[in-house]
BALOLUM-352837 format. One record per residue (C-alpha): x, y, z; residue number from 1; residue in three letters. Coordinates in steps of 0.001 Angstrom, whole numbers, plus 500000, padded with zeros to 6 digits. Example, Ala and Ser with C-alpha at 12.3 -4.5 7.8 and 13.67 -1.06 7.14 Angstrom:
<nodes>
      x      y      z  nr rest
 512300 495500 507800   1  ALA
 513670 498940 507140   2  SER
</nodes>
This chain:
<nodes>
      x      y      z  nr rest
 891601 240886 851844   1  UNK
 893523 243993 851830   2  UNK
 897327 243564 851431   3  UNK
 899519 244911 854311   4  UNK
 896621 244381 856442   5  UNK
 896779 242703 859726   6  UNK
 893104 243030 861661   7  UNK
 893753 242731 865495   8  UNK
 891732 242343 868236   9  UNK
 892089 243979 872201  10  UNK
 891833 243681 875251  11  UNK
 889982 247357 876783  12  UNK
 889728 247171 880434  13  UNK
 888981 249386 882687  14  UNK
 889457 249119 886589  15  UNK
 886749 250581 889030  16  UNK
 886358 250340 892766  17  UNK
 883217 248721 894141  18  UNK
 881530 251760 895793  19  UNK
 881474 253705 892064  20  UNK
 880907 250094 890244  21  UNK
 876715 251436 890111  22  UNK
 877194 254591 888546  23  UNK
 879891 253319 886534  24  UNK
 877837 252738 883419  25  UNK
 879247 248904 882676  26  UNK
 876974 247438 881188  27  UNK
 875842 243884 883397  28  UNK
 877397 241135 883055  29  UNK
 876130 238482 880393  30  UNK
 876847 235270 882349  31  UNK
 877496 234756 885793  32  UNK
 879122 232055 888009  33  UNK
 880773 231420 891167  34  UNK
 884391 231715 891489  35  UNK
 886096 229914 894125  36  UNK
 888339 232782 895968  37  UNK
 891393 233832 894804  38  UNK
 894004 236249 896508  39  UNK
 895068 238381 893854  40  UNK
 898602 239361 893799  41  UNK
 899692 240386 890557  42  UNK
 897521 241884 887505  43  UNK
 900193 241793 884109  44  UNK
 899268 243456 880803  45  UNK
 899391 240238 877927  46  UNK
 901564 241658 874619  47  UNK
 901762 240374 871242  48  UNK
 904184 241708 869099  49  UNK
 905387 241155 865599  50  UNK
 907709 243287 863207  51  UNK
 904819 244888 862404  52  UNK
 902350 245480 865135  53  UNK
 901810 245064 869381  54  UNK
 898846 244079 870669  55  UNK
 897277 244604 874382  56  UNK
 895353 241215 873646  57  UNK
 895114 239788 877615  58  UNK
 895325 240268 881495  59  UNK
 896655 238108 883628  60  UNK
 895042 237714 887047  61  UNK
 898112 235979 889250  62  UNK
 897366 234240 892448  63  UNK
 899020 232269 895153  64  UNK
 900337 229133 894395  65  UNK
 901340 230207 891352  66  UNK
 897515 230030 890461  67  UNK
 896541 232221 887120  68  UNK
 893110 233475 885242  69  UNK
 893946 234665 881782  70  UNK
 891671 236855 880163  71  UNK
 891987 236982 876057  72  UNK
 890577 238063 873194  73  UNK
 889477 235561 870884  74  UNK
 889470 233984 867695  75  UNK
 886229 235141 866607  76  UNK
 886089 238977 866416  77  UNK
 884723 240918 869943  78  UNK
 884923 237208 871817  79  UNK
 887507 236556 874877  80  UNK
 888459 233672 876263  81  UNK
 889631 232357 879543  82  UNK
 891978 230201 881321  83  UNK
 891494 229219 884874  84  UNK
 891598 226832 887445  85  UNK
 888046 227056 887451  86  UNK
 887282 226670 884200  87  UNK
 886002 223793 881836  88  UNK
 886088 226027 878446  89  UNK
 888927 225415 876217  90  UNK
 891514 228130 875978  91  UNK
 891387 229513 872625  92  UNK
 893097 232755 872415  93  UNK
 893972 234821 869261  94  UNK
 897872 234253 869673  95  UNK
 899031 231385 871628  96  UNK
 899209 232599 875238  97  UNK
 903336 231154 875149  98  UNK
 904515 233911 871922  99  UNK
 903034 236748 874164 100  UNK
 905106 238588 877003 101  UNK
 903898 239951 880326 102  UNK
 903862 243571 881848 103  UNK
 902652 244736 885227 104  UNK
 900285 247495 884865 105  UNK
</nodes>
């Protein structure tokens, strides 16, 4: 342990379109699964911020219907996880989704 130290993790995203998405050079995606479909309306930036630091830690994908896929980083160090109608993983995000604010991009 260092003192003063806080060790952070973040979110780095970056947005292609699908006709450059093969020369992008993204690497594949690990796991795969159907999504039911979801009309995207809203993409917000997920903030964390303290007296002493702000972290980009999440996205949140907004839908109709007040639907939502959050996208977080992790408790473990380089893991995300994810919230979604969808989804049967538990929610376990580095700072509770409910102490963070959102931003549109």
């Amino acid at each position: 342990m260092v003192d003063g130290w806080h060790e952070v993790g973040s979110l780095n995203i970056r947005m292609i379109d699908q006709a450059n998405a093969e020369n992008s050079g993204i690497a594949p995606v690990l796991i795969k699964f159907e999504v039911p479909p979801f009309q995207v309306i809203a993409i917000e930036k997920l903030l964390f911020e303290d007296n002493d630091f702000c972290s980009e830690c999440g996205i949140v994908i907004c839908g109709e219907d007040q639907a939502k896929i959050i996208v977080a980083t992790g408790i473990l160090p380089g893991s995300v996880s994810i919230k979604a109608p969808f989804s049967t993983a538990i929610f376990e995000p580095e700072f509770p989704a409910i102490e963070c604010k959102r931003e549109f991009f």
